[in-house]
N, C-alpha and C positions, 0 to 999 in steps of 0.2 A: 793309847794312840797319841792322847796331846799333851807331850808331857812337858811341865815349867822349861827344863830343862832347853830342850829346843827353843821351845818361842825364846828364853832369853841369849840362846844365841843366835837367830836369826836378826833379833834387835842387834845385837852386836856387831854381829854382820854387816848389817844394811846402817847403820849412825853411828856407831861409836867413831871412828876415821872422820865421816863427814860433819858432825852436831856435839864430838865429845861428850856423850850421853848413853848413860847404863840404865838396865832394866833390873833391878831390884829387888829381891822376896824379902819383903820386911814381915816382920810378928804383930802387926798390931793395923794403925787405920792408913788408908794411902796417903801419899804424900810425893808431891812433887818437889826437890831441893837443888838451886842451880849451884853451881862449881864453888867452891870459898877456900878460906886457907887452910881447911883442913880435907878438904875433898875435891880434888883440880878437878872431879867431871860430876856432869849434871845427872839427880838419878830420879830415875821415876819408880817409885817405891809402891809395888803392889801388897796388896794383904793378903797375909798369909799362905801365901804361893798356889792360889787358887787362880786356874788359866782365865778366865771369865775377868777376876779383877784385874792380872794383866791387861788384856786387851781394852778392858775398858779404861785405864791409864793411860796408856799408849794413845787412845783415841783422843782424848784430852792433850796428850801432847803433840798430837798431829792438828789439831784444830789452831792449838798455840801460835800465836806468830814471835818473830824474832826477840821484840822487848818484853813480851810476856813471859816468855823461855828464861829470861833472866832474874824472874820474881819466885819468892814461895810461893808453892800453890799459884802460877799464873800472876798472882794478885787478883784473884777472886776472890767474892766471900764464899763463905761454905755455911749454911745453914744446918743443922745436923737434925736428923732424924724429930719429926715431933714437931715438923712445922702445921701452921696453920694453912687458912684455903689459899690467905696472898700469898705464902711464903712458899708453899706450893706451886702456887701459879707461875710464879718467878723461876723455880729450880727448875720445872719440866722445862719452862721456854729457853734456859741456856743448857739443857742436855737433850735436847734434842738431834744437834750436829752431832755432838759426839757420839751419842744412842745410834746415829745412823754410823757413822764412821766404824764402831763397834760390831755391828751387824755387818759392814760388808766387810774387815777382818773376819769375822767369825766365819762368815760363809768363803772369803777364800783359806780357810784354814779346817775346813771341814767340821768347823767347830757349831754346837747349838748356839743358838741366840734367845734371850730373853730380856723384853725391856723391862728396865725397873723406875719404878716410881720413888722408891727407895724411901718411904715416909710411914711403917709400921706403926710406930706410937702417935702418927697426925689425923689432920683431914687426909681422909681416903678419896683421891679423885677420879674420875672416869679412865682406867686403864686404856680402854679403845680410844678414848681420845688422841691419846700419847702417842698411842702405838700407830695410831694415823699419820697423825703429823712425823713421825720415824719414819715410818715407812716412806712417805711425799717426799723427805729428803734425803733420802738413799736412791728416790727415781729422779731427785733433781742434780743429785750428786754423780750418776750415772748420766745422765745427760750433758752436764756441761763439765765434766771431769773433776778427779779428785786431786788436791794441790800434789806437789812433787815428792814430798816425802810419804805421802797414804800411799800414792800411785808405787813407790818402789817397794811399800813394805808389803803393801796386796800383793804385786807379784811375788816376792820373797818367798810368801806363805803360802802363795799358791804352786809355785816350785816345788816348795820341800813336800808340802801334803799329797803335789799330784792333783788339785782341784782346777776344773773348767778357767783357761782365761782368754780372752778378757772375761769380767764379768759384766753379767746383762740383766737385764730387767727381771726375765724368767725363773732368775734364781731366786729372787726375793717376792714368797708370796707369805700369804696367809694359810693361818690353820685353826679351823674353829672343831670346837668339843661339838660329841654328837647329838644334841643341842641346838646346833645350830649357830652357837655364842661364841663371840672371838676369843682365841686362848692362845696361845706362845706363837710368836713367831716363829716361820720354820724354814730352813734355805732347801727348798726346792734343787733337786741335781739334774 
């Protein structure tokens, strides 16, 4: 049902004309690269053409603002896998917008959602933490709306897949194991 394919022409669709910007399946780690002399358009380079890393690309270049669109990678740093508790601390707190941005792509594209911590060989931090704070900003994103390019790529996705719009609160709940323990995000329909 969600194949690379689609999503990167729905991208195309919706920004290539207005933002000069291509959606990407690269072989290797993502990467954001804006237009040069040997590439007139900006690409946001997913891995491996797995639809998850898409969207979570995309979500990072919907958070972007206009001079950051013109930098590698935003001009952010990228700390890579294996950080410590600061360096942790630091990564969840600026993917958190994006984490949420991701999550209501996914849910208007009928897709699963899972937030990542993305830090396998580091300090291991409180997932529900994360996933709070995600979550709090997908309901504050829903409340005072999302900028103009989220807003047309949610609907886009929600066109093509056929999913609920607008989107509302209702959709974005929790799913705990039975247990009782918080465990994957889940888009409620």
């Amino acid at each position: 049902m969600h194949q690379i394919a689609d999503l990167i022409a729905i991208f195309e669709n919706t920004f290539y004309q207005s933002h000069n910007t291509r959606l990407i399946k690269g072989d290797d780690e993502p990467i954001y690269l804006p237009a040069d002399e040997q590439t007139p358009y900006h690409q946001i380079v997913f891995a491996h053409g797995f639809y998850a890393s898409a969207l979570h690309e995309i979500a990072h270049w919907l958070v972007a603002g206009e001079a950051r669109r013109l930098k590698e990678d935003y001009g952010y740093w990228y700390c890579p896998d294996g950080r410590d508790k600061h360096q942790q601390a630091e990564f969840e707190a600026v993917e958190v917008k994006p984490q949420a941005i991701e999550w209501a792509l996914s849910t208007a594209a009928g897709f699963d959602f899972n937030v990542s911590v993305d830090n396998l060989n580091g300090e291991q931090t409180c997932r529900f933490d994360f996933q709070a704070r995600v979550h709090q900003q997908v309901l504050s994103f829903l409340a005072s709306g999302f900028n103009q390019r989220t807003t047309a790529l949610l609907k886009a996705l929600s066109d093509f897949y056929k999913t609920p719009w607008p989107l509302t609160a209702a959709q974005f709940t929790w799913q705990r194991d039975f247990h009782g323990n918080p465990g994957a995000l889940s888009d409620a329909v």
